[in-house]
Each structure stands twice: as C-alpha cells, then as structure tokens.
C-alpha positions as CSV (number, residue, x, y, z in Angstrom):
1,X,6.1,-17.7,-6.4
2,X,4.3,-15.0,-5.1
3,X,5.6,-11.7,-6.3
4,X,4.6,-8.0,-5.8
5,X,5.6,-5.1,-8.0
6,X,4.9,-1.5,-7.0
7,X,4.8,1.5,-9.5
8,X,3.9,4.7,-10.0
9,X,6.4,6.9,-7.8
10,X,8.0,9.9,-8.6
11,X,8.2,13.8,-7.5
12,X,5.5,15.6,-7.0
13,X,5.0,19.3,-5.5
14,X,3.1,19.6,-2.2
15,X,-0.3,20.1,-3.0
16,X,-0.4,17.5,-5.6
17,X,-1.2,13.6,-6.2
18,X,0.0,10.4,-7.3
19,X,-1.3,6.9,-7.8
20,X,0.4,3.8,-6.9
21,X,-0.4,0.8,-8.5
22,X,0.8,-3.1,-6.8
23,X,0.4,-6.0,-9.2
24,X,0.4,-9.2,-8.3
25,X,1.1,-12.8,-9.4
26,X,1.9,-16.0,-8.3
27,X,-1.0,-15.9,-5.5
28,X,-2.2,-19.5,-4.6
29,X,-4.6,-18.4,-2.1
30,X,-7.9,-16.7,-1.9
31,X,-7.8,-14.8,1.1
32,X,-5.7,-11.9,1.8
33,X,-5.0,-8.8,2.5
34,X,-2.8,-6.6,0.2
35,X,-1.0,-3.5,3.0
36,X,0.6,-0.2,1.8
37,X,3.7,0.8,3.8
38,X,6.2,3.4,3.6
39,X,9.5,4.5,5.4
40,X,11.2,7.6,5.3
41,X,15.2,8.2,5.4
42,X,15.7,7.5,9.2
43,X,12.2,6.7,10.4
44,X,10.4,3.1,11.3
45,X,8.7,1.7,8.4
46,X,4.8,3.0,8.8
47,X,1.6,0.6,7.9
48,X,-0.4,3.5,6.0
49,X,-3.5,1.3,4.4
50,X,-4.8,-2.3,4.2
51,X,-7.8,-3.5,1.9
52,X,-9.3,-7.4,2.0
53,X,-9.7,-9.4,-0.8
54,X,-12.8,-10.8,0.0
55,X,-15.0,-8.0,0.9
56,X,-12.8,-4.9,-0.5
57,X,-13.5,-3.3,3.3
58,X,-10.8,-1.1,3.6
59,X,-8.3,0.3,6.6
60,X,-6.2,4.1,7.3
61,X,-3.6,5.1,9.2
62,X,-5.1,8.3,11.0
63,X,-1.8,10.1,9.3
64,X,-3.5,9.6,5.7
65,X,-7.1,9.2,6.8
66,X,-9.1,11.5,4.3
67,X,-6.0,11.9,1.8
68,X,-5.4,8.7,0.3
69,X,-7.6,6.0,-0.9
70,X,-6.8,2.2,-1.4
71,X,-8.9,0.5,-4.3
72,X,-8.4,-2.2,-6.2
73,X,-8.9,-4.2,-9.8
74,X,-9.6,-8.1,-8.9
75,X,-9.4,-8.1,-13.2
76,X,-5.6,-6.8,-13.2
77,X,-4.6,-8.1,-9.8
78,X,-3.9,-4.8,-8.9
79,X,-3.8,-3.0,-5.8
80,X,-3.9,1.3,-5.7
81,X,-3.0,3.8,-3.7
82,X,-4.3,7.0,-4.5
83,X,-2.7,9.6,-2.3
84,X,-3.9,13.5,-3.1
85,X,-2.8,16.6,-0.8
86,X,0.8,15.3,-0.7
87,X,2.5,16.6,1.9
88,X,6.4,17.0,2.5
89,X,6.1,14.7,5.1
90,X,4.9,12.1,2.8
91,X,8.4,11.2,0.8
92,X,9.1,8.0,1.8
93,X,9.9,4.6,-0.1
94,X,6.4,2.9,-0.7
95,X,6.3,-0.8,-0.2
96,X,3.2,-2.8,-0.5
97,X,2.4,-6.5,1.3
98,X,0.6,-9.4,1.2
99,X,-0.8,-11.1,4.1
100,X,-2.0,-14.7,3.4
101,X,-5.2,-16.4,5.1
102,X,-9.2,-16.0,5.9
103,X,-7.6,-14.0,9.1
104,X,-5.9,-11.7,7.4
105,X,-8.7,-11.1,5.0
106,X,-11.3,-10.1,7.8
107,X,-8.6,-8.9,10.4
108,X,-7.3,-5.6,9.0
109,X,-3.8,-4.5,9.8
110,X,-0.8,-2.4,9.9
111,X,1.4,-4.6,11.6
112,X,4.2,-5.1,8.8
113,X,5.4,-8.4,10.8
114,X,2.3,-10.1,10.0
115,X,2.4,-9.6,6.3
116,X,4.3,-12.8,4.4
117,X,5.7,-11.1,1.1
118,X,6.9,-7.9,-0.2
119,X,7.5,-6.0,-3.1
120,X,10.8,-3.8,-3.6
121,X,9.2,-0.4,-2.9
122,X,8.9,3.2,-5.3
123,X,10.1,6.2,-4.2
124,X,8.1,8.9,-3.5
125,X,9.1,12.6,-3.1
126,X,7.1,15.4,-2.3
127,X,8.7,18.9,-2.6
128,X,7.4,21.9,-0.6
C-alpha cells in the first residue's frame, strides 16, 4: 500500500522558512512523479511543485518560482520542500502526491487530478 506522510509544518513569521519533508513507502513502481500542493481556508487546492523520480528534473508554480525548492533523498524515500521568504499568502494545508508511471515521470504536472495517492497534509502558517 502506497502511503505518503508529510512533515515539517508549523508557524513561522513572514520573512522566514521552513522545510517539508514527504516520506514514502509502499511504492511498487519505478516511475513517478512526487507533487507538492497546498490549499488555503476557502481557496482551490494549488499544484505549487513537481520533481521526477527518474531524472530529479524539477517543476514551479510561477507563485513560488525563486522561493521554494523541491529536492529529494532516493536513500530515505523522501521528498522536500524548502520554502524561504514565506509570505502571508503562503498559509495553507500542504499535501504532497504521487503520480504513478514513465508518463508521469517525464511529463511534469500540477494537475492534482492526475496524481493517484495522497498524503494527509501539514499545516502551514505564516504570520505577518
């Protein structure tokens, strides 16, 4: 069974960072592509980040293009997201995805639809 557990959420002040960390387990396949998503208190959930398993090539919403960085440890099956210059527009629940398949591994998106299993999401706060 394929599971996904997100960590590393919390209050921070604007200004500041955080790092979120995914692990994983239970994968039986060796393509994929792990997504970062977040939704806010009244607001659409948002694809913010994407990385492929089989290249590590990356993929940013524009909204946290130059502020956070998606990186991972193939050693800990672990996926991070390294979010710095927090902003108060950033507080949002943090989910992250996996999407199974060679597709998915060379076809980055933010399309949360296409992704096949989630994890149950940190909170993350930013205060201004």
């Amino acid at each position: 069974e394929v599971q996904l557990v997100e960590s590393g959420g919390g209050l921070v002040q604007a200004g500041g960072s955080l790092r979120l960390s995914c692990a994983a387990s239970g994968f039986t396949f060796d393509d994929y592509a792990i997504g970062w998503f977040r939704q806010a208190p009244g607001k659409e959930r948002e694809g913010i980040s994407c990385i492929s398993s089989t290249d590590g090539s990356t993929y940013y919403a524009d909204s946290v293009k130059g502020r956070f960085t998606i990186s991972s440890d193939n050693a800990k099956n672990t996926v991070y997201l390294q979010m710095n210059s927090l902003k108060p527009e950033d507080t949002a629940v943090y989910y992250c995805a996996v999407r199974e398949g060679v597709i998915a591994a060379v076809v980055p998106t933010l399309s949360g639809y296409l992704y096949d299993s989630w994890g149950q999401g940190t909170q993350v706060t930013v205060s201004s």
